[in-house]
C-alpha positions in Angstrom: 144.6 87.9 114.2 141.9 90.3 115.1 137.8 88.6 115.6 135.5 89.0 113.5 133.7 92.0 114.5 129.9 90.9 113.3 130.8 87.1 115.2 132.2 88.5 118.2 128.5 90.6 118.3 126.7 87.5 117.1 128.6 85.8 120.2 128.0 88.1 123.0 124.0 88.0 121.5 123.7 84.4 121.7 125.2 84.9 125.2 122.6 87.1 126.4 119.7 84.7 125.2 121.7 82.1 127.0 122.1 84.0 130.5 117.9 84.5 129.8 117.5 80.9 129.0 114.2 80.8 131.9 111.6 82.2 130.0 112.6 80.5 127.0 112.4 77.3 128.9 108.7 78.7 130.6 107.6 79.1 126.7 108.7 75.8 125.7 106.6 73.8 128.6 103.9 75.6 127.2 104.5 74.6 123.8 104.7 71.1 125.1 101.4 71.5 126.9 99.5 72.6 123.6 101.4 70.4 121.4 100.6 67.2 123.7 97.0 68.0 123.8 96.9 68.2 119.7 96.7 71.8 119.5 99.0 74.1 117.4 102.1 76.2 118.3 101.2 79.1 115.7 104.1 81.2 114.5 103.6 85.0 112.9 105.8 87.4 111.5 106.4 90.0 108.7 109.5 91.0 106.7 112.7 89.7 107.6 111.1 88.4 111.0 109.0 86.0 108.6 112.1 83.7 108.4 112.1 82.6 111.9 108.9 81.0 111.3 110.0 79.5 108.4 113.1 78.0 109.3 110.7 76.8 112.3 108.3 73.8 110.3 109.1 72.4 107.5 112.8 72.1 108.2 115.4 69.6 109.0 115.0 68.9 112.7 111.2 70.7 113.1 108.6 68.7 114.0 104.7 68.9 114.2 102.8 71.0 116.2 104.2 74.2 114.9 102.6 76.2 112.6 103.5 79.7 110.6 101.2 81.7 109.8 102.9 82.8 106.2 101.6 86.0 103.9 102.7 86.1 100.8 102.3 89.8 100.9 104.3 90.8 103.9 107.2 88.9 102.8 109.3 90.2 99.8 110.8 87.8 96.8 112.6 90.6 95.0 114.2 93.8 96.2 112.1 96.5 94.3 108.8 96.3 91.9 106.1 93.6 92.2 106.7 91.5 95.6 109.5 93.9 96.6 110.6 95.1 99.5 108.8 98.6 99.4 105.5 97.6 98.6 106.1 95.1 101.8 107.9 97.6 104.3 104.1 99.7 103.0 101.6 97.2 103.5 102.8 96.2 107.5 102.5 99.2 108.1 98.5 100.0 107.3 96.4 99.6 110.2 93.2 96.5 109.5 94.7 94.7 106.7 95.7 92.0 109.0 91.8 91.7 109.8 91.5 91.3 106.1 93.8 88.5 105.8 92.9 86.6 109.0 89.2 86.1 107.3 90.7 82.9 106.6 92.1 81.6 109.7 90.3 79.8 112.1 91.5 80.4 115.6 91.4 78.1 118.7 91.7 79.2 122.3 93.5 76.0 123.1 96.5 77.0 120.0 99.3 79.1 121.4 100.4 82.1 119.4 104.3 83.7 119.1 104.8 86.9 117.5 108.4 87.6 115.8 109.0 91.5 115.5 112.6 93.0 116.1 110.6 96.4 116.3 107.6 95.4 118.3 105.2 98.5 116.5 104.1 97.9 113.1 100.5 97.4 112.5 100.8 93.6 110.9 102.9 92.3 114.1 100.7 94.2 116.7 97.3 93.4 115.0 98.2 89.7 114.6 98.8 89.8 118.4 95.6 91.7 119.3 93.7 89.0 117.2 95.3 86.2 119.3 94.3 87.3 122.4 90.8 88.5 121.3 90.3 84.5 120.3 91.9 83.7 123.7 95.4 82.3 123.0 98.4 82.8 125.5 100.7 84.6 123.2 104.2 85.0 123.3 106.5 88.2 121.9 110.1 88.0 120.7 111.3 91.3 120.3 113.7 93.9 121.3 114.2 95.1 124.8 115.6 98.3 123.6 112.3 98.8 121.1 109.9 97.7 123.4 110.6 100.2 126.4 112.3 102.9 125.1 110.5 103.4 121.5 107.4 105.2 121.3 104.0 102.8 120.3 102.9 103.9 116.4 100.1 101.6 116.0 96.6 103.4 117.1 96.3 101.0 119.9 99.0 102.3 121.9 100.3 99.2 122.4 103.6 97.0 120.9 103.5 93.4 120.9 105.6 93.6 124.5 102.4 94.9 125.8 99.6 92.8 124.2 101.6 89.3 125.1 101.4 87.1 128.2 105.0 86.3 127.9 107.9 88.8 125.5 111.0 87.1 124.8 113.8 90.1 124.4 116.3 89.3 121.6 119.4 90.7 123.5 119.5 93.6 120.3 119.6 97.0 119.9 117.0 99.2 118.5 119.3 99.8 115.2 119.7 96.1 114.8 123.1 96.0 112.4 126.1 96.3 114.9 129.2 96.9 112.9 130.2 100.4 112.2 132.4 101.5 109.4 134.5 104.5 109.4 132.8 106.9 107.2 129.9 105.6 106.7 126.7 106.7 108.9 124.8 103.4 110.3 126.0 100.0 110.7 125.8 97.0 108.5 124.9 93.7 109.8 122.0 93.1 111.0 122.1 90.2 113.9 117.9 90.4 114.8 116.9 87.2 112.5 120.2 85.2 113.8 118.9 86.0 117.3 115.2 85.2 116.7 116.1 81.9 115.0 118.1 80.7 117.2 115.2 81.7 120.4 112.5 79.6 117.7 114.9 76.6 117.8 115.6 76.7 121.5 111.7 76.6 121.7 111.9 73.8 119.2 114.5 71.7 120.9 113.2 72.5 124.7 109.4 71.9 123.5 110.4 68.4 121.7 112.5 67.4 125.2 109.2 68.5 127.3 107.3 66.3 125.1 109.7 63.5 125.5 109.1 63.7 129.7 105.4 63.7 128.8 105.4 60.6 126.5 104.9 62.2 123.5 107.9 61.0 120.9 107.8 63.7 118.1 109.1 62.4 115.0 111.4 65.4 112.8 111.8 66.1 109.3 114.8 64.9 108.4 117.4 65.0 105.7 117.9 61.7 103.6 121.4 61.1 104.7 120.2 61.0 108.4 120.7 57.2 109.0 117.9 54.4 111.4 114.7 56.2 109.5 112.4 54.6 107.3 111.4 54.7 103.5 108.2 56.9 104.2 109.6 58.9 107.3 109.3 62.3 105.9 106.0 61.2 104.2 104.5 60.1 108.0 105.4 64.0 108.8 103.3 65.1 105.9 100.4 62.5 106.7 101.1 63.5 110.4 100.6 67.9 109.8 97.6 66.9 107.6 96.4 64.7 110.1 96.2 67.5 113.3 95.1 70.0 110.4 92.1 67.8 109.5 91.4 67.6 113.6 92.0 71.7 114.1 
């Protein structure tokens, strides 16, 4: 029986984060580092690259110390009209608004800062790295390799999130992104970037809660019900846990 052609891609992508594992680990002893000292692990990004961050914290098996960074308006909830895509793939795009939204956040220089975008050049991702190292976070970039040095910069800074970061994170995909063609139809279907990017955030995760471990520092993960040797209140010490550190920030 022939393979799957999207899983045998999936495969050899997974492979190539694997065969890069060092700077993922590099990443992680920092995360440790900031998450030890009761700082945050801030998470960013926009359109499909928002759903790293949130499969990051709150999930099964996240911990924390992370925290996304979540918009509403750059993520879409139906395809077209109010909250769709369009009006989404428009607003990352415009140059300032993320200094309009960040009015709210409150930066610290101690925090850490990763930045999800496949493409590495819209305005949202870009700007949202610019602000982190304005405030004087080490930020981190997960994007493509092939975006990042062969793609021209759009955003008026002249810079991708590749160049703004102290460490970039390459994804092990192509500019295109989907990697199955069909015959007779122009572009590929199946897009492997958000598999890729998850599966870097967790590898984070997992490394940054081992580094913790070799510090001292026992993190305790939000776990589903039918994980067995947890307490009553468990999930409810997370909560009490996040509002804790966010009461300290």
């Amino acid at each position: 029986m022939e393979p799957i052609t999207y899983l045998t891609e999936a495969i050899r992508v997974l492979q190539h984060i694997q065969e890069n594992n060092a700077v993922i680990r590099t990443v992680a002893d920092k995360a440790a580092e900031t998450i030890a000292r009761g700082n945050w692990v801030r998470l960013f990004g926009s359109g499909h690259s928002v759903l790293p961050t949130q499969d990051c914290f709150p999930r099964y098996g996240g911990y924390v110390g992370f925290y996304p960074i979540m918009d509403p308006r750059l993520m879409w909830t139906t395809v077209s009209g109010p909250g769709g895509a369009e009006e989404l793939l428009w607003l990352e795009r415009q140059e300032n608004y993320i200094n309009v939204f960040l009015r709210h956040n409150t930066w610290d220089a101690n925090d850490m800062l990763i930045v999800v975008s496949h493409g590495g050049q819209n305005p949202a991702p870009v700007e949202m790295a610019l602000a982190g190292k304005e405030a004087g976070l080490f930020v981190v970039a997960i994007t493509s390799e092939d975006n990042h040095r062969n793609k021209p910069a759009t955003h008026s800074s002249g810079k991708k999130i590749g160049d703004i970061a102290d460490i970039t994170i390459f994804n092990g995909v192509s500019s295109e992104d989907a990697v199955v063609s069909v015959p007779g139809v122009a572009g590929k279907v199946g897009g492997v970037s958000t598999l890729a990017s998850i599966a870097i955030i967790q590898s984070i995760v997992s490394e940054t809660a081992l580094g913790l471990a070799q510090r001292g520092y026992k993190v305790k993960p939000f776990a589903a019900p039918n994980v067995e040797g947890l307490g009553p209140r468990h999930n409810e010490e997370v909560y009490e846990e996040f509002r804790s550190r966010l009461n300290r920030s």
